[in-house]
C-alpha positions in Angstrom: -31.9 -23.5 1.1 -33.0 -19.9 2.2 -33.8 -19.4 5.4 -32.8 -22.8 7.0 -35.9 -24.7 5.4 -34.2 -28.6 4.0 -34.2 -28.8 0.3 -35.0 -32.5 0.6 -37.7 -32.3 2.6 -39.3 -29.6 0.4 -38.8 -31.3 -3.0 -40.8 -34.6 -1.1 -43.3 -32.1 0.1 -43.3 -31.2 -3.9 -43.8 -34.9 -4.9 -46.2 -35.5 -2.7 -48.2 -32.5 -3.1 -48.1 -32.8 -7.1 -49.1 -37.0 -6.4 -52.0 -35.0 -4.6 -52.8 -32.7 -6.9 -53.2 -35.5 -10.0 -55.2 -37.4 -7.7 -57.5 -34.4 -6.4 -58.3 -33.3 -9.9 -58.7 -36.9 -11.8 -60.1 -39.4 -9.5 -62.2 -36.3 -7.0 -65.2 -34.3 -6.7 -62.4 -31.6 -6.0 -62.3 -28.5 -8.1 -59.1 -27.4 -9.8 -58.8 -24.4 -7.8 -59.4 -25.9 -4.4 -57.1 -28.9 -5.6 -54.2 -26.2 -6.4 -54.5 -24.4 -2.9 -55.0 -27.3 -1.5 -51.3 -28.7 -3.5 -49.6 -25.4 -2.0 -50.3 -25.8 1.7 -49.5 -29.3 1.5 -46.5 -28.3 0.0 -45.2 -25.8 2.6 -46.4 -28.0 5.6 -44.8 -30.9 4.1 -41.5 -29.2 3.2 -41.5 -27.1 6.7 -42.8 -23.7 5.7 -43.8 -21.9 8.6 -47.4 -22.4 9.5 -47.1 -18.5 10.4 -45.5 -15.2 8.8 -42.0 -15.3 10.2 -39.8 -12.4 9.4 -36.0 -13.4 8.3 -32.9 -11.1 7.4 -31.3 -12.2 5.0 -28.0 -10.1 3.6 -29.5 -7.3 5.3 -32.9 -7.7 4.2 -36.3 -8.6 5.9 -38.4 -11.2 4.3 -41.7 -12.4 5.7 -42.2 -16.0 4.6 -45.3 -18.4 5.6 -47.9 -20.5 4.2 -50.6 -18.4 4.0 -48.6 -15.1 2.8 -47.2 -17.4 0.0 -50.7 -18.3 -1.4 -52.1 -14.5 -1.1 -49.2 -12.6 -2.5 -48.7 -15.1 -5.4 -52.4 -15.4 -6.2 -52.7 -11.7 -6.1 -49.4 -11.1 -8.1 -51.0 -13.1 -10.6 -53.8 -12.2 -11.2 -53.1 -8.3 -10.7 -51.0 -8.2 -14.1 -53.4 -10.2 -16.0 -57.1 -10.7 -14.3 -58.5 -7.5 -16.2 -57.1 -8.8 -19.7 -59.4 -11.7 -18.5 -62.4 -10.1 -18.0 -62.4 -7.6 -20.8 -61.0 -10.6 -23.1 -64.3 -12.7 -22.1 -66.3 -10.0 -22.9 -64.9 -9.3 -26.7 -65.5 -12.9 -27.3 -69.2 -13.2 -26.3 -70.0 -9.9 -28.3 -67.9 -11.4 -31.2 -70.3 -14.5 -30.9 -73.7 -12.4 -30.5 -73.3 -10.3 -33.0 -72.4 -12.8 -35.9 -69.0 -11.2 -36.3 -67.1 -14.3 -35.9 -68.6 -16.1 -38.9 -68.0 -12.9 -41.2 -64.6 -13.4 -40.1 -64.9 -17.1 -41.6 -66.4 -15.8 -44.5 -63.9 -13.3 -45.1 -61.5 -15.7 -45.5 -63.2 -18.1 -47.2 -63.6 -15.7 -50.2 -60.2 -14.7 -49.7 -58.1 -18.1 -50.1 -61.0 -18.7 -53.1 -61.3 -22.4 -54.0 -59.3 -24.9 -52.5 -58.1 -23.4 -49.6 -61.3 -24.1 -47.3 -58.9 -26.4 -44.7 -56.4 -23.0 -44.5 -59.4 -21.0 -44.1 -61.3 -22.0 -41.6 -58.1 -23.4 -39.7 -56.8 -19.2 -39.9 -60.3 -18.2 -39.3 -60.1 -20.1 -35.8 -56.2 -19.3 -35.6 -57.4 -15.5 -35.1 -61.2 -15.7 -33.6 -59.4 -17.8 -30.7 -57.2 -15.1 -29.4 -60.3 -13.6 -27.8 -62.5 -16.2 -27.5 -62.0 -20.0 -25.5 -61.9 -22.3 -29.0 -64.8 -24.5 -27.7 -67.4 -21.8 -27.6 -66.0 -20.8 -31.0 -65.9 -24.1 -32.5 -69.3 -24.1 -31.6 -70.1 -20.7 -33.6 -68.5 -21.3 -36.4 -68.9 -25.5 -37.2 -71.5 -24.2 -39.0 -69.6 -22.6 -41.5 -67.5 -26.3 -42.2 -71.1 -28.1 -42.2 -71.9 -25.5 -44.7 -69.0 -25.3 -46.8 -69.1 -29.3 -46.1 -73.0 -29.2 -48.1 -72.1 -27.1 -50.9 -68.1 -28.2 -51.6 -69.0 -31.8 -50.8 -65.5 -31.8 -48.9 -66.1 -33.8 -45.6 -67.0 -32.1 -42.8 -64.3 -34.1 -40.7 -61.4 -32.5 -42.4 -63.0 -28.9 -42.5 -63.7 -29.4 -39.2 -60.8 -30.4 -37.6 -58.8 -27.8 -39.3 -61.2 -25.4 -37.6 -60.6 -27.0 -34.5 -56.9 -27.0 -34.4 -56.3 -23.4 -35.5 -58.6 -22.2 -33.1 -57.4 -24.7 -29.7 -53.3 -23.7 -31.2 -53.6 -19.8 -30.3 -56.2 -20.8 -27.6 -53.3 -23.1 -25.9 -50.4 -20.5 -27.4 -51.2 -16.4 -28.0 -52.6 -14.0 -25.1 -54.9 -12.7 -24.3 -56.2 -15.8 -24.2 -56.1 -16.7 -20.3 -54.2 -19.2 -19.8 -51.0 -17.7 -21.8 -51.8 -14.5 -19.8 -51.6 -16.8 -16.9 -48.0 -18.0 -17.4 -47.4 -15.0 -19.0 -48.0 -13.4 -15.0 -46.6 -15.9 -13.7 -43.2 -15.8 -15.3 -43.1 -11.9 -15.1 -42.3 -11.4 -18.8 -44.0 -8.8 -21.6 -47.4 -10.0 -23.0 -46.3 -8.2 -26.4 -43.6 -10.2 -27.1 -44.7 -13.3 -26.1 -47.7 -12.7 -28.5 -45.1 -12.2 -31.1 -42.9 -15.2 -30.3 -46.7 -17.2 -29.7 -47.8 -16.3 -33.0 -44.4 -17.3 -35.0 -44.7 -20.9 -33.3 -48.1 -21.3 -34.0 -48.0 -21.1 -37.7 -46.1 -24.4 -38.2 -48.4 -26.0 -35.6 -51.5 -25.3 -37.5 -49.7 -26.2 -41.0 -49.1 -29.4 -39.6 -52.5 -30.1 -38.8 -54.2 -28.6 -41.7 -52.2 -31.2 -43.9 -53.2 -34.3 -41.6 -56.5 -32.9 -42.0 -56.5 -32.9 -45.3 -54.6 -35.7 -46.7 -55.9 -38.4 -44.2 -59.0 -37.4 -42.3 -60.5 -36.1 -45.2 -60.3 -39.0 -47.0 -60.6 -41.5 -43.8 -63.6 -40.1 -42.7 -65.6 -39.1 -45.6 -68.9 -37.4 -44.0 -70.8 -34.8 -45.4 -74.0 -34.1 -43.9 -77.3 -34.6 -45.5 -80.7 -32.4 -46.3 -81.7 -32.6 -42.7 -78.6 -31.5 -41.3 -77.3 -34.8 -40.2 -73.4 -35.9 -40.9 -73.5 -39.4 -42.2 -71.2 -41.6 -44.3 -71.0 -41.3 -48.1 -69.4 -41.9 -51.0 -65.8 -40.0 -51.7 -66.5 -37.7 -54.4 -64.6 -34.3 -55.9 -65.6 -31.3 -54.4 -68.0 -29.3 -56.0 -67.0 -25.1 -55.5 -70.1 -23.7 -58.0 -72.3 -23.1 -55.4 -69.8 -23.2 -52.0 -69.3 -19.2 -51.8 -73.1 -18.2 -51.7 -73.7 -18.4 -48.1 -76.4 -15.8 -46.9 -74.5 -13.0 -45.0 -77.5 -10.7 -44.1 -77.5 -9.2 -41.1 -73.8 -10.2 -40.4 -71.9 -7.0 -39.7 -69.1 -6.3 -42.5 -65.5 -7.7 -42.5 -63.8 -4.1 -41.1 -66.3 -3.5 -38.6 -65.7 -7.6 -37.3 -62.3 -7.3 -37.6 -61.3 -4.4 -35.9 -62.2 -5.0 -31.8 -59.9 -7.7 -32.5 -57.1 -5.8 -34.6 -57.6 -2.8 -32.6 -55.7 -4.1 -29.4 -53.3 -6.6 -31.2 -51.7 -3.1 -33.0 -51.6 -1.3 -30.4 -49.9 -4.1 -28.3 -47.4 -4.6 -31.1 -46.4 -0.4 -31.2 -45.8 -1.1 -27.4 -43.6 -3.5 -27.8 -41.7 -2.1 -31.1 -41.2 1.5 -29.2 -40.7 0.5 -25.9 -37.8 -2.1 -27.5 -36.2 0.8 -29.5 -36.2 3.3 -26.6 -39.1 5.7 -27.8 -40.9 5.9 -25.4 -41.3 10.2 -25.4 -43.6 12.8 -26.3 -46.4 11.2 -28.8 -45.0 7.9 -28.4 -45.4 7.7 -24.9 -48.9 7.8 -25.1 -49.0 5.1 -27.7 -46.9 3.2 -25.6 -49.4 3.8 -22.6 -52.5 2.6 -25.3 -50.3 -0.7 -26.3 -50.1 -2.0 -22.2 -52.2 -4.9 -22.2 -54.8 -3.6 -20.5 -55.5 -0.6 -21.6 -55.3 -1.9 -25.5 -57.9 -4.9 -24.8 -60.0 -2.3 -23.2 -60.0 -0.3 -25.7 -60.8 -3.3 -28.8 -63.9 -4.4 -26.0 -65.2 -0.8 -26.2 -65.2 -0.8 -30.2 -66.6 -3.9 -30.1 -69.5 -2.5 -27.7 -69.9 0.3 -29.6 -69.4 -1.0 -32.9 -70.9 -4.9 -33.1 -73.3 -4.3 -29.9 -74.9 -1.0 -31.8 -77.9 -3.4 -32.6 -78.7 -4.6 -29.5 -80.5 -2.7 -26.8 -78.6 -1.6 -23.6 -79.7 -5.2 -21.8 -79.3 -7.2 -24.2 -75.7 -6.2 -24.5 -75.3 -6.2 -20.9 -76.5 -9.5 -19.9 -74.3 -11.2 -23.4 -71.2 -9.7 -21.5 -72.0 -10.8 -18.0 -72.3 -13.9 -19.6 -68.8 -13.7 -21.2 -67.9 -12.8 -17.7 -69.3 -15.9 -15.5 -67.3 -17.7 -17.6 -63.7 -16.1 -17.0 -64.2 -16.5 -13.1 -63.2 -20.6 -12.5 -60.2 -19.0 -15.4 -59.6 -16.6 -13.1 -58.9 -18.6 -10.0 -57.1 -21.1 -11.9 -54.4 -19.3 -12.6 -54.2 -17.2 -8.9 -53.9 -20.4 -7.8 -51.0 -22.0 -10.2 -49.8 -18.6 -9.3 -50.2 -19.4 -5.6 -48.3 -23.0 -6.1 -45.6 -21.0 -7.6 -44.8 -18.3 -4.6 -44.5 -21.2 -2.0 -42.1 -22.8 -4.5 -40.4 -19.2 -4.9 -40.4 -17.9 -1.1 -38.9 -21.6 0.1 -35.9 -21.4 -2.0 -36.9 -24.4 -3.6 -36.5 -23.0 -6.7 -32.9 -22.3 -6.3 -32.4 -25.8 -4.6 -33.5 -27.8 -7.7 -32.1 -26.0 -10.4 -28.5 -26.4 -8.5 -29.3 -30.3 -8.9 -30.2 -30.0 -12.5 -27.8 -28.4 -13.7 -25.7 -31.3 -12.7 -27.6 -33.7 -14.7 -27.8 -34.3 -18.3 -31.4 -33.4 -18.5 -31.8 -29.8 -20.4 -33.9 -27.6 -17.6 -36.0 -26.3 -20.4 -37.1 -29.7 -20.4 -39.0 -29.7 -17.3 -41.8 -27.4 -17.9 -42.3 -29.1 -20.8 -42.7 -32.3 -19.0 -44.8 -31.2 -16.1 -47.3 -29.8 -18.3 -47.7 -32.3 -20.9 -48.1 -34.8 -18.1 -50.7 -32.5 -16.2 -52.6 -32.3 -19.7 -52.5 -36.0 -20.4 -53.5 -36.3 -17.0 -56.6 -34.1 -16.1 -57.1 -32.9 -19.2 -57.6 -29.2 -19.2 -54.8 -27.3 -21.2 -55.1 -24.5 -18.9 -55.0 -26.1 -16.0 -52.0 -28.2 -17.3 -49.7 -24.8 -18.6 -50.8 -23.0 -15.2 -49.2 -25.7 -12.7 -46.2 -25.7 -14.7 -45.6 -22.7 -14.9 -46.0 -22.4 -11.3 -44.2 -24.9 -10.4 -41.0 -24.6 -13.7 -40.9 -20.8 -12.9 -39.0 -20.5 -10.2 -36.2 -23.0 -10.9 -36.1 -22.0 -14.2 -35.5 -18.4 -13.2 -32.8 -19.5 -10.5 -31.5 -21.4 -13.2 -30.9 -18.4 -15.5 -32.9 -19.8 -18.1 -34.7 -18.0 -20.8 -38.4 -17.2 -19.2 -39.8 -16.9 -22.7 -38.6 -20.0 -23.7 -39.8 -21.9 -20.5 -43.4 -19.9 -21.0 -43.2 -21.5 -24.3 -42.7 -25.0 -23.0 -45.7 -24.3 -20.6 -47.9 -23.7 -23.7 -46.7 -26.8 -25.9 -47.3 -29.3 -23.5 -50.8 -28.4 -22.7 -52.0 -29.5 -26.4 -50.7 -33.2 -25.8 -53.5 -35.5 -26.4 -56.3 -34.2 -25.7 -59.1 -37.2 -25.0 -61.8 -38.3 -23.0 -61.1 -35.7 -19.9 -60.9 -33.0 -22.3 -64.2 -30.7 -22.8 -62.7 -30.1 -26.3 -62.5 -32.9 -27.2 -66.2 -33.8 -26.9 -67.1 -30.3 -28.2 -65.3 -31.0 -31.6 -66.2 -35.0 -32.2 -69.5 -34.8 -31.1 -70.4 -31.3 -33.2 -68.8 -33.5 -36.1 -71.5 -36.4 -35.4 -68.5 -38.8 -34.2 -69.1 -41.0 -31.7 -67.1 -44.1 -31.6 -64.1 -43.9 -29.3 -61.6 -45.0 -32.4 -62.9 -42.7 -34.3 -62.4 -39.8 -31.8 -59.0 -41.0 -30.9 -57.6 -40.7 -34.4 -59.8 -37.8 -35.4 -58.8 -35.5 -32.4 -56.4 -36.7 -30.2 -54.2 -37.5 -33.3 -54.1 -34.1 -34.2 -53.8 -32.5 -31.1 -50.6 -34.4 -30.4 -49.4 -33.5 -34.1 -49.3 -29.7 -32.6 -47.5 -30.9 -29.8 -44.9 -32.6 -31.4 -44.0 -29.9 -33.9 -43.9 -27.2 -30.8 -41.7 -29.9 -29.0 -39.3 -30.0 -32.3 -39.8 -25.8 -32.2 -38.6 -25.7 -28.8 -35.7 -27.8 -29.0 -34.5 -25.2 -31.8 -35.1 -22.5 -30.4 -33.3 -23.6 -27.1 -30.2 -23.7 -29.2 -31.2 -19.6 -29.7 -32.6 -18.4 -26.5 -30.7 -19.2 -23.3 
């Protein structure tokens, strides 16, 4: 262990302060954030960290190493490569939701896939309208389109729904900027633009998967329409009915380009970065393009269409107050992930890290296992996806680094297992069975927590392939 802290006694202090941690966040009054910071100094007190910044040379070089430093460096660390992304990504979303562009974007696709295909579009609908915007205030925005559909298709609203539901939680849980893959994304250290690549290849079989359970068994299942007063109750199975399900009133919605583009905008631009800074061109004119695709700058610049653009009806104010709304919302996001990052440092700066992935790589147990497993037990446990990929990370990151292991792959694991089985603890969960009139517990159980654990099994299967790619 790095300077002369015992390996044992940290990986107890680990246990114990993960024990804690569970037990702070499911059975207290404590907040996550204040549970997580409260994890890491139990952590380095427990394992023997030193309660003040001492200054060690090791091979030549100082290192200042104590409790306190640990949980400000990583939470600043964190939070300096991905905190802005945060706030400007907050923004885009509540303007998106304002302004009546995310339901053109449902009604875009809708007349796109044509007759059918309502399941695929709504679930791609929320697969993209997610990326910006936390899937339970956008399930909220656009069930109404599903309920619509539901009305005039006379398709139940359970299937449309739930497809709605899992493309939009899949890139919530998978593709930045969404915050909490920014937040492992900071945490591991690796390039937003190619995890959004690599996020957004995984997520397609994800969503397949539960557009067909959707389909082919809720549908049918739970066949709820709802009736001239708006209510969902139980009918009848009957054929859909497409003569009338495309003739939605659209007026005052803003059109498909002008929706579309705050949120294309900064994807692009991301996606150049990656391409030119991967082939080396990174000179002249492309430099600058290179500069517009960072993170940062390119989800500043699809929030400033989007104010310009979608806000251009609403006075100054208005506008103003819809984003500092957006914003009060990013801040417990915010902390969240500082303090996973926090968890992570003392984890790091101990040499625990290194000490634990010496003793698994002497067991049987694949390492890339272990993010995998921390996080789908955090999700199963307090219920919060972000939450859940956060602690992993910070707690997976280090040892898989020390390990050698692929970080992408590891971020990936991080993601996956924060869509296990999403239930009663889950503010999703209630968001998408009561907007859908369910109420039993059953019901819910098999409605949503079914098909959230179908994405997780097919990202499990996804990442036990690609493991055999990416070492």
């Amino acid at each position: 262990m790095a300077y002369g802290l015992d390996g044992q006694r940290m990986l107890i202090g680990l246990f114990i302060g993960i024990a804690i941690l569970i037990l702070l966040v499911l059975k207290t009054k404590v907040q996550a954030f204040l549970a997580l910071i409260m994890t890491t100094v139990i952590v380095g007190v427990i394992g023997g960290m030193p309660l003040l910044n001492t200054t060690y040379t090791v091979d030549g070089v100082d290192k200042t190493i104590g409790i306190v430093n640990s949980i400000t460096s990583g939470f600043g660390g964190t939070l300096g490569s991905i905190g802005i992304i945060i706030g400007f990504g907050v923004m885009m979303g509540q303007i998106f939701e304002v302004s009546g562009a995310a339901k053109r974007m449902a009604y875009t696709f809708l007349k796109l896939f044509g007759k059918g295909k309502e399941e695929e579009a709504l679930a791609i609908t929320g697969f993209l309208v997610s990326i910006p915007i936390f899937c339970d205030s956008g399930f909220v925005v656009l069930s109404p389109i599903a309920k619509a559909l539901s009305q005039t298709t006379k398709k139940s609203v359970i299937g449309l729904g739930v497809a709605l539901a899992a493309g939009l939680v899949i890139t919530h849980s998978l593709v930045p900027p969404t915050p909490g893959p920014l937040g492992v994304c900071g945490i591991f250290g690796i390039d937003v633009g190619k995890f959004i690549l690599l996020s957004l290849v995984l997520a397609l079989p994800m969503t397949i998967a539960c557009i067909f359970y959707a389909r082919k068994f809720l549908s049918k299942k739970f066949y709820r329409i709802p009736d001239e007063n708006g209510n969902i109750v139980d009918a009848e199975y009957r054929e859909p009915d497409y003569e009338a399900a495309f003739q939605m009133d659209m007026e005052g919605v803003p059109g498909a380009l002008m929706s579309f583009m705050p949120l294309i905008l900064p994807i692009v631009l991301i996606l150049i970065n990656t391409v030119f800074s991967a082939l080396g061109l990174t000179t002249g004119v492309m430099q600058i393009l290179v500069f517009l695709g960072q993170p940062i700058v390119a989800v500043g610049l699809g929030l400033l269409c989007a104010i310009f653009t979608l806000g251009k009806p609403f006075d100054r104010n208005t506008l103003l107050q819809e984003m500092e709304k957006g914003m009060a919302s990013a801040g417990i996001i915010m902390l969240v992930t500082g303090g996973g990052g926090a968890l992570g440092q003392i984890i790091k700066d101990s040499g625990l890290g290194a000490y634990m992935a010496g003793g698994l790589a002497e067991t049987a147990i694949p390492i890339i296992v272990l993010p995998l497993i921390i996080s789908t037990a955090m999700r199963f446990i307090q219920g919060s996806g972000t939450v859940a990929m956060t602690t992993a990370a910070g707690i997976s990151a280090p040892i898989l680094i020390a390990a050698g292991a692929n970080p992408f792959l590891g971020a990936v694991a991080c993601c996956v297992g924060s869509l296990f089985f999403g239930y009663f603890n889950d503010s999703y969960f209630w968001v998408v069975n009561r907007t859908l009139g369910v109420s039993e517990a059953k019901e819910q159980l098999t409605i949503w927590s079914v098909t959230s654990t179908i994405a997780w099994a097919v990202g499990v299967v996804e990442i036990i392939i690609l493991s055999f790619f990416m070492h």
